[in-house]
N, C-alpha and C positions, 0 to 999 in steps of 0.2 A: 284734304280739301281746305281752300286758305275760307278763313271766315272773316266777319265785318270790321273786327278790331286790329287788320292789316293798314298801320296808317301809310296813306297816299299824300302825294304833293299834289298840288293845284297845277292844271292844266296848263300850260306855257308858261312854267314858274322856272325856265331853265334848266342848266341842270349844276345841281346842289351839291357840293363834296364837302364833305365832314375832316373837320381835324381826324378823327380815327381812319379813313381811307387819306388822307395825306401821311399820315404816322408809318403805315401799313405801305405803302410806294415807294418811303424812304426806306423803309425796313427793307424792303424787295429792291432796290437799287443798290445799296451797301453789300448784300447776298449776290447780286451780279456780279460787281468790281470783286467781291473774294472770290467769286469763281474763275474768272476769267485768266486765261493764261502770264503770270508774271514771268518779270524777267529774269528772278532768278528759275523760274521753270524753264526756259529755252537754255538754260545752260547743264549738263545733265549732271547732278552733284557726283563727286564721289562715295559718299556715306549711304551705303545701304545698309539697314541697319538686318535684312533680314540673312544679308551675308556676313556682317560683322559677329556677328553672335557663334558661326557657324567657324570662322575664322577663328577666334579665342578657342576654339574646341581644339582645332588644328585637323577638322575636318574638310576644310575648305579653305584654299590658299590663292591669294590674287596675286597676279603676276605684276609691274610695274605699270603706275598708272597711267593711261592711254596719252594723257596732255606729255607725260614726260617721256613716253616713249618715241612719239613721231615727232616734225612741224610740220603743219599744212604747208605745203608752198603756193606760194600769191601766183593766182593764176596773171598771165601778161595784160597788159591794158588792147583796148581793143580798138581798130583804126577805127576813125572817125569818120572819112571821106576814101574816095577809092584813089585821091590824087595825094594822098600820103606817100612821103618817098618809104619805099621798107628799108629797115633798120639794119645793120651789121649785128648777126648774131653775136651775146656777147658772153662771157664764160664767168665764173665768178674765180677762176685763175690767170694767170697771166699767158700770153698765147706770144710767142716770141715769132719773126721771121726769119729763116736762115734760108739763104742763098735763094729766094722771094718765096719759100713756100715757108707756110705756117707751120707753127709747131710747137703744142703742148708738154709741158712738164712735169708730172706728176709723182709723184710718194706715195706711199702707202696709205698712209691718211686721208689722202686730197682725192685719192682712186675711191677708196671705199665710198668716203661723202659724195661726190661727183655720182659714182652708181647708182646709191641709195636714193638718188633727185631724179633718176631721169630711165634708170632700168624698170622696164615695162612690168616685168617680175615682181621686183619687188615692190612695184606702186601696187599692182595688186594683191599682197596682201593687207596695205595701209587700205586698199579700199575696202576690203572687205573684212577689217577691224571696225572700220566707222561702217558700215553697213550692221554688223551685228551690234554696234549701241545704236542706230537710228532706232531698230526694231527693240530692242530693249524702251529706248525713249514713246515708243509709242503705245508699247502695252500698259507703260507705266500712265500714261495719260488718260488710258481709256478708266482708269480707278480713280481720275479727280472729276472734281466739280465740273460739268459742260455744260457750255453758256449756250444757248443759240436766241436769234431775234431775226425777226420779219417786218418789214414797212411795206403798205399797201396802199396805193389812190389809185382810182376809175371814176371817171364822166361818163356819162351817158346822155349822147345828144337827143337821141327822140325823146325822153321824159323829163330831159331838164332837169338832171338830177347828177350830183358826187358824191362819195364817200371816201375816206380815209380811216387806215387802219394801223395799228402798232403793236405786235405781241413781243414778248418777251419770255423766254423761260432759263430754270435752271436744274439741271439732273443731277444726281448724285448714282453711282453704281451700287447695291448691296449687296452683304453675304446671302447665300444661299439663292440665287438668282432674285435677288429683288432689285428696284429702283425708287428714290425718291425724286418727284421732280415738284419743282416750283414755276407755278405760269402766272404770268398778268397780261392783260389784252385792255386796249383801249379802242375805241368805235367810235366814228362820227359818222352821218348822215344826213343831208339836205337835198332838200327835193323844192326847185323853183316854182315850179309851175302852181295853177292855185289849187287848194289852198297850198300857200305858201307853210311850209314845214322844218323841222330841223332834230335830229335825236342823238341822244350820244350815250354811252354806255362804259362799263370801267367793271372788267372783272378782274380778279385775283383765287387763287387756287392753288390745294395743297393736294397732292396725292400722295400715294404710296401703293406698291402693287409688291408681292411677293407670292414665289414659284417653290415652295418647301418640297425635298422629299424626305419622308422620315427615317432617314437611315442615318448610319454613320457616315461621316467623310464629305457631309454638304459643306462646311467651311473651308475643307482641306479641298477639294473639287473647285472650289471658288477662286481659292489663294493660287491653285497649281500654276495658272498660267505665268503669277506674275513673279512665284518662284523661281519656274523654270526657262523667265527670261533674262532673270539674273543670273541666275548658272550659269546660262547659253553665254551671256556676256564674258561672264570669269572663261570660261573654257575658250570662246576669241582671242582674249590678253595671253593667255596660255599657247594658243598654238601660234598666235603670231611671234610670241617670243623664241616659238623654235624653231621656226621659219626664219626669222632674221639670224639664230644664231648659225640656222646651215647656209643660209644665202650666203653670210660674211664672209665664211668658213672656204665656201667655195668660189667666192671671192678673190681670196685669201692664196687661193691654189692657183686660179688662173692669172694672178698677177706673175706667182712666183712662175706657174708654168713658161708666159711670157718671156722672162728674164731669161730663163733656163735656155729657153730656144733661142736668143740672142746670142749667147755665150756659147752657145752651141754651135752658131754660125760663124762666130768670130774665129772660134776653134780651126772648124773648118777651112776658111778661107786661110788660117795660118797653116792648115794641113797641105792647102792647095801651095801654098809658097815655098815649103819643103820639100812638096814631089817636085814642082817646075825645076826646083836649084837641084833635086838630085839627079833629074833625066839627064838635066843639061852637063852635072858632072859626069855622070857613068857613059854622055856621048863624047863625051872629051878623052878620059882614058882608053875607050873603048878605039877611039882612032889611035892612039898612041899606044897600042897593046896592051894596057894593063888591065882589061874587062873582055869580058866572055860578051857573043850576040845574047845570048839568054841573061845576061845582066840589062844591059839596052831592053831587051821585051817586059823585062820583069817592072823596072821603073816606068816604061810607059805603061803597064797597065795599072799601076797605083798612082798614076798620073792622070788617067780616065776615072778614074773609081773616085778621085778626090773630086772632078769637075762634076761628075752624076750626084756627090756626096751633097756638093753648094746647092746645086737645082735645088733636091730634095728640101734642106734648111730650109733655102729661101722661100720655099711655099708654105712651107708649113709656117713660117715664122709672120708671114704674109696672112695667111688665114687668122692669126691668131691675133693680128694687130687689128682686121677687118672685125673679129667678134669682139672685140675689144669697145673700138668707134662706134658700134650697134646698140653696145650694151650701155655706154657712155653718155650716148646722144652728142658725140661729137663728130660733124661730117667726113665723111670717107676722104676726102683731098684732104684733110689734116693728117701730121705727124705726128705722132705719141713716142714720148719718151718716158721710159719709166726707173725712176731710182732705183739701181740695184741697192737696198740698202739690206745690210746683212742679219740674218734670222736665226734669230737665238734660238740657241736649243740645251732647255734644262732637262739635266740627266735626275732620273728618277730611281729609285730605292727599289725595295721589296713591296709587294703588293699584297696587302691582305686582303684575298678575295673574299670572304664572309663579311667583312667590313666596307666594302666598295659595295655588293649587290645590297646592302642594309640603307649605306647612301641615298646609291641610287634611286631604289625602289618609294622611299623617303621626299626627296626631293625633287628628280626627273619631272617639267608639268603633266609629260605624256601619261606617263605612270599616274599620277594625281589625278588626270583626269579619265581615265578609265576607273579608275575608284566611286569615283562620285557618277557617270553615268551607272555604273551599277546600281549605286544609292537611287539614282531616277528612275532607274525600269522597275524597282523594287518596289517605290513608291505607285508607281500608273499599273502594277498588279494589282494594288491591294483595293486600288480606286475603283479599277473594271471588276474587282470581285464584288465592292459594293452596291455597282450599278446593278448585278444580278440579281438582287434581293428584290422579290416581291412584297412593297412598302405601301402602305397608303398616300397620296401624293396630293397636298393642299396648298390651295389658289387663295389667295388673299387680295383686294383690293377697297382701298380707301380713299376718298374724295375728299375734302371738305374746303368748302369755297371761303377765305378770308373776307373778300370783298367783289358783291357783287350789285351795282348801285346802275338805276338808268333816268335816264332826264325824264323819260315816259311814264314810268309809273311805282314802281314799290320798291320797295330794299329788301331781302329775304334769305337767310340763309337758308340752303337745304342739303344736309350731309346725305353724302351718298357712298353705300359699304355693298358691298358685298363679298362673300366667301363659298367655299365651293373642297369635297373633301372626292376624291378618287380615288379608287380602289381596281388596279387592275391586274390580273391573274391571266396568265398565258398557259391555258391548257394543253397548250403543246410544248411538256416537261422534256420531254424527250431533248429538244430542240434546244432547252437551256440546259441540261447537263453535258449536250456537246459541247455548246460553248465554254462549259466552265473547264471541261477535260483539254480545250485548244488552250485555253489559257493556264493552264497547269504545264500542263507539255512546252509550251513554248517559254515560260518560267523557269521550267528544270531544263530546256536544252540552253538556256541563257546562262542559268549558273554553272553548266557544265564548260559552257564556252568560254566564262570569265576566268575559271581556274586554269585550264589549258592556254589561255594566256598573259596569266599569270607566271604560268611555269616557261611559255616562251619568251616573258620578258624576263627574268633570270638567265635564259641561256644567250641572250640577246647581248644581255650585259659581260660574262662571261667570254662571247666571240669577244668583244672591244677591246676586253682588255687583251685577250692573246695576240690581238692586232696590233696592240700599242707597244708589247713587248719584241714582237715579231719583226713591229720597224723599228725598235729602237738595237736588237740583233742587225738588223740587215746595214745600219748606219755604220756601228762598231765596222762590221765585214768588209764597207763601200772603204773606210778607210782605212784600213789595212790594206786595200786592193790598192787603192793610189798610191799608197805609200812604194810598196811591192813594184808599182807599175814603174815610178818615175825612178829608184834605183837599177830597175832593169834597163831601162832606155838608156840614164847614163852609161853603164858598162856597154850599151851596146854601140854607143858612140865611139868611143874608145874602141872598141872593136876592128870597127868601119874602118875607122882612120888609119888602124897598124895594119888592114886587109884578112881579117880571119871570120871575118862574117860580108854575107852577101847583103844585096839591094833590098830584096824580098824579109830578109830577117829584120834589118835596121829599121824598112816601111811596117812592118807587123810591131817592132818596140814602141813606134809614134802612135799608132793605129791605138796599141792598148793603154796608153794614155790617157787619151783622147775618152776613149769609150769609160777609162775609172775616175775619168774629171766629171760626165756626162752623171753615170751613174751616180757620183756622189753629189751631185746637187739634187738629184730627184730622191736620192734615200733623205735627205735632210728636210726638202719639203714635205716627203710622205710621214717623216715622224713626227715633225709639227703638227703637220694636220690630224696624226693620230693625238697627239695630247690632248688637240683643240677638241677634237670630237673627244673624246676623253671628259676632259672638261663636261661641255656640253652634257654630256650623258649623267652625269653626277649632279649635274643645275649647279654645280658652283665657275660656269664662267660669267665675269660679268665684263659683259662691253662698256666701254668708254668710248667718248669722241676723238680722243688724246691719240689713241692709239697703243693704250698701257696694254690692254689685255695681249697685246701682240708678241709682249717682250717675257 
């Protein structure tokens, strides 16, 4: 009960603000501006310091950082009016004309960069690299300072009366489910009609509310989320780096496949110019007796075989030019030319495979980050073990008003607390030792599942390498086979010529040419690609712009 020695202002004496509530509004205004979003907060740093710790252990490893992995590309400017003439699409290479149809040029370099801008593929995993930091940037936010503020006016015409209003507040998040928040509010009131009136009012407010329960693991409960959205981050930078390195990879394959199919066809069409010149010699002797009719039939059907052989090419070499222009974002009536430029192939040693799967297992991000998920299901066991504990559970709240001042009547502080202790027991035990038996179970079928693969990432590593050895066998074999092929041809030239071999053997000596030139450019691209995937599986490839990792 307030009693008589609450001093009062005089009745239409204003309304009064004290140097201590201007003190106290500066103080509350400087507390805004720190809370409020700065600019280096819209930028999202690299230094976490709760990864960096974790990092020095060498228990958590960040892949390269986001800004140097991508560049955004500038989206286009946008018409202005709809009587803009539209533009001539433009390339960031040079687009030549030959014989009036366009036609691009491309390298290997100029291929990959070109893909990586415009293949739908792989924009999607840059979106969904910057998708998992938005969400990382947002949980990180909900832990600072939040500002919010309100402005309020109303008239009221039947009474002749306005008010305006102005709050202001400022939250902070705490451990153990608590908040602090800071609020000020300012009021004004006039009322026309008579008597003529006016009030205004100025509070300020501190609170604090906290949500305790008494067990272990309330800070670690608290912190989980905004751990485990820095992991989710690291484990993004991780899988996009293995994404790009098999995109490249296959890439990589379909430029060389291209090329392959090119050369393939050129082949061809030189297959097709040596049945035409041999039908047309074996109908030449053949009228002048020195060829059998079964000579004559035998070259026209490897005269057929050669025309059905071009179709084939051509379509397939056709399809491959079309997923090319898709993949590119270069329109379908464009030409693509692509440098056959030639692909090194380093010959490799003895392999020690206990020292490759040690690498691997080491290094691999896949591998890493199956690690560290394990670390996290390990963690959210131990956390839902301690939700099961039946704890006492206390409510805390605290008020207290800094400044609360009215033009009307008294100045007053009145702290306001309360607290509050719960106690609750779920007699139905029954019901929690299931629980805890699912969560047992589903912990050990977890670790049982990590170690099996584990063990299938060892064998995983073990296939690669029998692969990488199995092409670099099959290349040795491709060329011995050409070799083998084009001395047979020669003698069978020779042959042809003195007359001791027929139509049918000479067309089978070209034929296996053809087929050991085919073969040996897909055994060279296939043991590249095994290195690169090789590579790859070990974490020591590192891409460049240049084009070095290539060589």
């Amino acid at each position: 009960m307030r009693g008589d020695t609450t001093p009062r202002r005089a009745a239409g004496g204003g309304c009064h603000v004290s140097c201590r509530t201007l003190s106290v509004v500066a103080l509350l205004l400087m507390l805004v501006s720190a809370g409020c979003v700065s600019e280096e907060d819209r930028v999202y740093p690299t230094k976490l310091s709760s990864i960096e710790a974790r990092e020095a252990l060498g228990e958590l490893t960040r892949s390269t950082n986001f800004a140097e992995v991508i560049s955004r590309q500038p989206l286009p400017p946008r018409r202005k009016s709809e009587e803009t003439a539209p533009r001539e699409r433009t390339f960031p290479f040079v687009v030549e004309v030959v014989n009036g149809r366009k036609k691009v040029r491309l390298d290997i370099v100029k291929f990959l960069e070109l893909a990586q801008a415009n293949d739908i593929t792989f924009l999607a995993y840059k979106e969904s690299l910057a998708s998992a930091e938005e969400s990382l940037r947002a949980t990180l936010r909900s832990y600072r300072p939040v500002f919010g503020g309100t402005v309020s006016a109303s008239y009221n015409f039947k009474n002749d009366s306005e008010s305006q209003g102005i709050n202001f507040s400022l939250s902070q998040k705490l451990p153990w489910n608590g908040s602090l928040k800071l609020a000020t509010s300012a009021d004004r009131s006039h009322y026309s009609s008579p008597p003529d009136r006016e009030s205004m009012s100025l509070s300020t407010m501190l609170s604090l509310s906290l949500d305790i329960y008494l067990r272990p693991g309330g800070y670690a409960e608290w912190r989980e989320s905004i751990i485990q959205a820095e992991r989710n981050w690291v484990y993004s930078q991780r899988q996009f780096r293995r994404n790009r390195e098999n995109y490249l990879i296959n890439m990589v394959q379909l430029y060389y496949d291209t090329i392959n199919a090119r050369k393939s066809l050129e082949s061809q069409n030189e297959r097709l110019k040596k049945a035409q010149d041999a039908y047309d010699l074996v109908r030449f002797e053949y009228n002048r007796g020195r060829r059998t009719l079964t000579d004559v039939n035998v070259a026209e059907e490897n005269l057929i075989d050669a025309r059905q052989a071009i179709i084939d090419a051509k379509e397939n070499y056709a399809e491959l030019l079309d997923d090319l222009k898709l993949k590119l974002g270069i329109p379908q009536e464009y030409d693509i030319e692509l440098v056959d430029e030639p692909l090194s192939v380093k010959p490799i040693g003895e392999i020690d495979m206990d020292e490759v799967i040690r690498k691997a297992l080491a290094n691999n991000p896949d591998y890493q980050t199956q690690r560290d998920r394990y670390e996290d299901r390990r963690r959210n066991f131990l956390l839902s073990l301690y939700r099961l504990r039946n704890v006492p559970h206390v409510n805390l709240s605290y008020s207290f008003p800094l400044v609360d001042e009215s033009s009307e009547g008294y100045e007053e502080h009145n702290t306001d607390w309360s607290a509050s202790i719960l106690w609750s027991y779920n007699l139905d035990q029954e019901s929690r030792k299931k629980q805890y038996r699912s969560l047992l179970q589903s912990w050990t079928i977890y670790v049982r599942d990590f170690k099996r693969q584990q063990e299938s990432n060892v064998k995983e590593i073990r296939r690669r390498v029998r692969q990488l050895l199995n092409a670099r066998r099959t290349l040795e074999n491709a060329m011995r086979s050409y070799e083998a092929a084009v001395r047979k041809k020669e003698g069978a030239e020779l042959e042809f010529d003195l007359g001791k071999i027929d139509s049918r053997e000479m067309n089978d000596a070209i034929n296996r040419v053809q087929s050991a030139t085919d073969a040996l450019n897909r055994a060279r691209v296939s043991y590249k690609l095994a290195y690169l995937r090789f590579l790859s599986m070990l974490g020591e490839l590192k891409i460049d712009e240049e084009g070095e990792w290539l060589k």
